[in-house]
C-alpha positions in Angstrom: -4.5 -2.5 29.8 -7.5 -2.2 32.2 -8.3 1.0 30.7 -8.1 0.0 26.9 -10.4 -2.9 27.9 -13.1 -0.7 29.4 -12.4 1.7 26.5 -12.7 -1.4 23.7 -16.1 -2.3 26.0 -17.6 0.9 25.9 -16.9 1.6 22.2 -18.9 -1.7 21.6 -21.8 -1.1 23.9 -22.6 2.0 22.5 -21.0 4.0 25.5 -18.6 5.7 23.2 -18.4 6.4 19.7 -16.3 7.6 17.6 -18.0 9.8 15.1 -17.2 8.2 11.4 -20.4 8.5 10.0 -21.7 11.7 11.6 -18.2 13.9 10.7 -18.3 12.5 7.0 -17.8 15.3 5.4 -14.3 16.3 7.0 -12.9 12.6 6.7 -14.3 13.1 2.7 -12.3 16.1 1.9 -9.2 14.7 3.8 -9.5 11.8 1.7 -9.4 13.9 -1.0 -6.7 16.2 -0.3 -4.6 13.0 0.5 -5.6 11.3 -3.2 -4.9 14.7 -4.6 -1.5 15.2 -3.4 -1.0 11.2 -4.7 -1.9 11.7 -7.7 0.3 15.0 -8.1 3.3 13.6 -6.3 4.4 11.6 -9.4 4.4 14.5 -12.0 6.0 17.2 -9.4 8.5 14.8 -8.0 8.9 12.2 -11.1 8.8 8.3 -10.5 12.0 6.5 -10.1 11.0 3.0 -12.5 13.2 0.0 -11.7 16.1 -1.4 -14.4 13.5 -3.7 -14.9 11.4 -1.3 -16.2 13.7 1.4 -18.4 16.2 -1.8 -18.8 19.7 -1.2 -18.4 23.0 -3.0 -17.7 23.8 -4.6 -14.2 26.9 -5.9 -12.2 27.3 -7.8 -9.5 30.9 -8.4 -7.7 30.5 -11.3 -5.4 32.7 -11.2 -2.3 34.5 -8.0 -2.3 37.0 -6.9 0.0 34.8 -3.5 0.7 31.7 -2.8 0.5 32.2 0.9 -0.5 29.4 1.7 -2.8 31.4 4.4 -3.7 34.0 2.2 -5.4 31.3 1.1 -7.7 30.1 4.3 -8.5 33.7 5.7 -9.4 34.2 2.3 -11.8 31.1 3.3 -13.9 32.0 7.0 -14.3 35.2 6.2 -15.3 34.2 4.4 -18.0 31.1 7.0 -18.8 30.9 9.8 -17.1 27.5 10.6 -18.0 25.7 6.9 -17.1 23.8 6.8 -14.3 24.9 4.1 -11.4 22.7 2.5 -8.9 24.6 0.4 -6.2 23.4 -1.7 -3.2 24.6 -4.2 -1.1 22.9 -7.6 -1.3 23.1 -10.1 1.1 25.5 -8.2 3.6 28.4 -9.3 1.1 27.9 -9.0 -2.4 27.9 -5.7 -4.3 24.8 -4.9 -7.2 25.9 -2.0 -9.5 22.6 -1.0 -12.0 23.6 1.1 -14.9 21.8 2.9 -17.9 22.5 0.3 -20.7 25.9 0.0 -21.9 27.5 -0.8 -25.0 30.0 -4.0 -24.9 32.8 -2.4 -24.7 31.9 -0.3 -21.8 30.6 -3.6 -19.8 34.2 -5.2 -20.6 35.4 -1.8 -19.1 33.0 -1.6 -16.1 33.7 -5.4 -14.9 37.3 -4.7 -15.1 37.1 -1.1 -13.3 34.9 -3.0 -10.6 37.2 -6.2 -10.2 40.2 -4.3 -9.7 38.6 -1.5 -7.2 37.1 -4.1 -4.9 40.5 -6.1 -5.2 38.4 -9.5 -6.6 39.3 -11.4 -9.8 37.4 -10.7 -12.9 35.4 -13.8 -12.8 33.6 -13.0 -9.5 32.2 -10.0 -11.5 28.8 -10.6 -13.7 26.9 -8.4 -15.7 23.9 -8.8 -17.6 21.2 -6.9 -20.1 17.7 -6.1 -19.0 15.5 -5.3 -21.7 12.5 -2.5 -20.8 10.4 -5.2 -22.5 10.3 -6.9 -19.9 8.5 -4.7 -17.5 6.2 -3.7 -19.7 5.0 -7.1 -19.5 5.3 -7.3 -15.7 3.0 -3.8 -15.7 0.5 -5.1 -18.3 0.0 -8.5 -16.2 -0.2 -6.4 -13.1 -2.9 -4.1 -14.4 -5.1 -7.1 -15.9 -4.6 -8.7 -12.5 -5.3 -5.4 -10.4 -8.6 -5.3 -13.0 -9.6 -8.9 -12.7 -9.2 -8.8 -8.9 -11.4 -5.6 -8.5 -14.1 -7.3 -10.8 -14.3 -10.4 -8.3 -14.1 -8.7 -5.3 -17.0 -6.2 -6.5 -19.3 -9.5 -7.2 -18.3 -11.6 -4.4 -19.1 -8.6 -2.0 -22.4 -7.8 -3.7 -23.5 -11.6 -3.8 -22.0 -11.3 0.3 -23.8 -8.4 1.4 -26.7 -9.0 -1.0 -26.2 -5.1 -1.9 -23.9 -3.3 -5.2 -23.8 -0.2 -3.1 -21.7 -1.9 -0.3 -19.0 -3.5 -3.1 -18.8 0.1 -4.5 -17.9 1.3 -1.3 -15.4 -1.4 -0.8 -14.0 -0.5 -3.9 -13.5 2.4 -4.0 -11.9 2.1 -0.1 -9.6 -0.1 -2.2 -8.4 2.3 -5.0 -8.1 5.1 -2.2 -5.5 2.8 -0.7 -4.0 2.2 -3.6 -3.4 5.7 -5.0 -1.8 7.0 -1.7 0.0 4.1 -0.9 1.8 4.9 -4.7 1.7 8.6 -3.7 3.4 8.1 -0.5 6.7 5.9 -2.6 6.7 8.2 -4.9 7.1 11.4 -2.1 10.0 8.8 -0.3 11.6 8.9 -3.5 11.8 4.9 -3.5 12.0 3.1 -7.4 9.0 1.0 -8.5 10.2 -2.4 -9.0 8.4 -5.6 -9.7 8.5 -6.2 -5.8 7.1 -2.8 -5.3 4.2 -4.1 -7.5 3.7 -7.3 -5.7 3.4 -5.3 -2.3 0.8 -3.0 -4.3 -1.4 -6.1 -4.8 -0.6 -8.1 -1.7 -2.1 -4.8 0.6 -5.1 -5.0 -1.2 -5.9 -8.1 0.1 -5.3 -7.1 3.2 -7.6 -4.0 2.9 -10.3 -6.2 1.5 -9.7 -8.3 4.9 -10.1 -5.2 7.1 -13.4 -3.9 4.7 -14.6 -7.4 5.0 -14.8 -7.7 8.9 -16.4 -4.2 9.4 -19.1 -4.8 6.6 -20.0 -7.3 8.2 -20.4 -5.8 11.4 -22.3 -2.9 9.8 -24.9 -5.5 8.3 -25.0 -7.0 11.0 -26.3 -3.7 13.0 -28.7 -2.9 9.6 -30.3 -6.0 9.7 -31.5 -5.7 13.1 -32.8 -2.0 12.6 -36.6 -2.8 12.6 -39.6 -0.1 13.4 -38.7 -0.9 17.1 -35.1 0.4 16.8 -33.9 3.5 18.3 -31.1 4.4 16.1 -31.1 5.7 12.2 -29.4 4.1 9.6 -26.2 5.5 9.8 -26.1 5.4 13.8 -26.1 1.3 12.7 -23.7 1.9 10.5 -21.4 4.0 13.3 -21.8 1.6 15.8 -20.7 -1.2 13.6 -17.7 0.6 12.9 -16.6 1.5 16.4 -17.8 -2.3 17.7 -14.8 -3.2 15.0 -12.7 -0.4 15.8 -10.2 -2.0 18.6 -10.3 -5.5 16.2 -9.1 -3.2 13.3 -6.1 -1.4 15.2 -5.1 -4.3 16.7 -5.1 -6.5 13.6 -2.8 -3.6 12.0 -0.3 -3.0 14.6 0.1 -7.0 14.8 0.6 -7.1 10.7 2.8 -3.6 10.4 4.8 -4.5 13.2 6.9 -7.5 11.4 7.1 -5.3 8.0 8.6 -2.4 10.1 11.0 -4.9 11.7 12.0 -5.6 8.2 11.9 -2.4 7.0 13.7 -0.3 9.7 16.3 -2.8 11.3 17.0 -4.8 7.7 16.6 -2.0 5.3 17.9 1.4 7.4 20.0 -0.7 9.9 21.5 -3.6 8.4 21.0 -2.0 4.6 19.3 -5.2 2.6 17.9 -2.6 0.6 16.6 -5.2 -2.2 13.8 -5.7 1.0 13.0 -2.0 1.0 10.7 -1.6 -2.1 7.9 -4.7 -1.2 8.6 -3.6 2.7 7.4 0.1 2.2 4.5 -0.6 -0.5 3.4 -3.6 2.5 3.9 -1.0 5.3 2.2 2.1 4.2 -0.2 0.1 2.7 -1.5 -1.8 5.8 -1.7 2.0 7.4 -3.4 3.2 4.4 -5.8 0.4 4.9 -6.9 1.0 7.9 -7.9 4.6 7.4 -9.9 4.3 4.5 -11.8 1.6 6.0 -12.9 3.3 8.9 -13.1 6.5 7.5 -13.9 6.1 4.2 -15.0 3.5 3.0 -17.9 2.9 6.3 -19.0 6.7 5.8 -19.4 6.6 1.8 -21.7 3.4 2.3 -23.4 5.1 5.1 -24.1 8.0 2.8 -25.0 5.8 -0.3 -27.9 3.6 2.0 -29.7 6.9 3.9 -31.0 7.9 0.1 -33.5 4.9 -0.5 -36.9 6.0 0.2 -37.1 3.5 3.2 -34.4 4.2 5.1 -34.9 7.6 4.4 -38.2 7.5 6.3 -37.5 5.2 8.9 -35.1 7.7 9.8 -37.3 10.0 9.9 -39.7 8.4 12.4 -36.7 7.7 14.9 -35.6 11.4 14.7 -39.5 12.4 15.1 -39.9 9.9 18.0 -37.0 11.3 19.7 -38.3 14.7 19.2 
């Protein structure tokens, strides 16, 4: 512990540094690479939508004798072969079987294959319809939300800071996390459901958080650099990030850990696998977070500032002076 706190100390004194700023240009193309491989994930490995995106037909046998998903799976191919059957267990008791759609008939036929292979009586067997209508107005709202939220967050950053550039870097640190955190569900193989797409938009709060507290830092560190100072604009923007650097791990390991209780023990242990999809969008995404914060989102506004004529030749004065 002693050790971390010296370690925490020194990163914030100036002692040590971790070099964000000055090894840009490999955290840039990893960044890259990563967003590539995102973006490519979905067309190599396909998405897996939710029934409450393609729509479909759904089952659920309350208080079966078994909890064999297999049962549920032989009912619905005995009835169509072909038809594609999702099962999980919800609640530790109850049984959800999610179909392509069916015709009547074949829902008559699945309830009664169900009742009689988990031994309940036909009444403790539901099914309903879920028309793909309705996700397409869950993915419309999303995006006009996703779009109205980036809009504010770019002009209460700028009106913040009192600078576009940093609210483009923010942004941008924001859509980063964003596109891999999608990348990575669609690698796990996990379906996009409409908790999927609440996790989505509840980790970009909490990357705005993280972006938030080392802006400020950084500005902090800026608005001190006068003709007196001994460091160039990006050294202010480096130190900034390392003085925040213990806050930011420490803030994630406290939010991840909870979501990978939930997500290891209740999903993978217990199997309440309707927590899994908001669990792993919530997970990866705080991870996700804290990278591109400190490693791209700092840098790129770092990179973006040392342009402008005057910090360009303040710079140059402390390099000179040093020389």
């Amino acid at each position: 512990m002693g050790s971390m706190g010296q370690w925490g100390n020194d990163l914030y004194t100036g002692k040590a540094s971790v070099p964000f700023v000055a090894r840009r240009k490999l955290w840039f193309i990893i960044a890259i690479v990563l967003v590539a491989i995102s973006v490519l994930a979905p067309f190599v490995r396909g998405v897996d939508l939710s029934i409450e995106f393609t729509g479909g037909s759904q089952f659920t046998v309350s208080a079966p004798d078994s909890t064999d998903q297999a049962i549920a799976t032989d009912a619905v191919h005995s009835v169509d072969g072909e038809a594609e059957a999702k099962v999980t267990v919800v609640g530790g008791t109850d049984i959800r079987v999610q179909t392509t759609q069916l015709s009547q008939d074949e829902t008559r036929e699945v309830s009664a294959a169900l009742a009689e292979g988990y031994g309940v009586d036909a009444t403790e067997v539901t099914d309903s319809f879920i028309g793909p209508t309705w996700g397409a107005d869950v993915t419309r709202q999303s995006l006009w939300g996703l779009v109205v939220f980036l809009v504010l967050t770019f002009v209460i950053l700028a009106i913040y800071f009192r600078t576009w550039k940093m609210s483009v870097a923010a942004i941008i640190g924001l859509v980063d996390v964003l596109v891999i955190t999608i990348g990575v569900y669609a690698l796990a193989g996990f379906a996009i459901s409409p908790a999927a797409v609440i996790g989505f938009l509840t980790i970009l709060g909490y990357s705005l958080y993280d972006t938030t507290v080392v802006f400020d830092k950084i500005r902090e560190n800026t608005a001190e650099d006068g003709e007196i100072s001994g460091r160039t604009f990006g050294e202010s923007v480096n130190l900034g990030v390392n003085q925040t650097l213990v806050r930011s791990i420490n803030t994630s390991i406290v939010a991840a850990l909870p979501v990978a209780a939930i997500l290891f023990i209740g999903v993978i242990w217990l199997g309440a696998e309707t927590l899994s999809d908001i669990s792993l969008s919530i997970f990866v995404g705080i991870l996700v977070a804290t990278y591109s914060t400190l490693f791209v989102s700092a840098p790129l506004y770092s990179l973006m500032r040392e342009k402008e004529p005057a910090i360009a030749q303040r710079d140059q004065r402390v390099l000179g002076a040093r020389a």
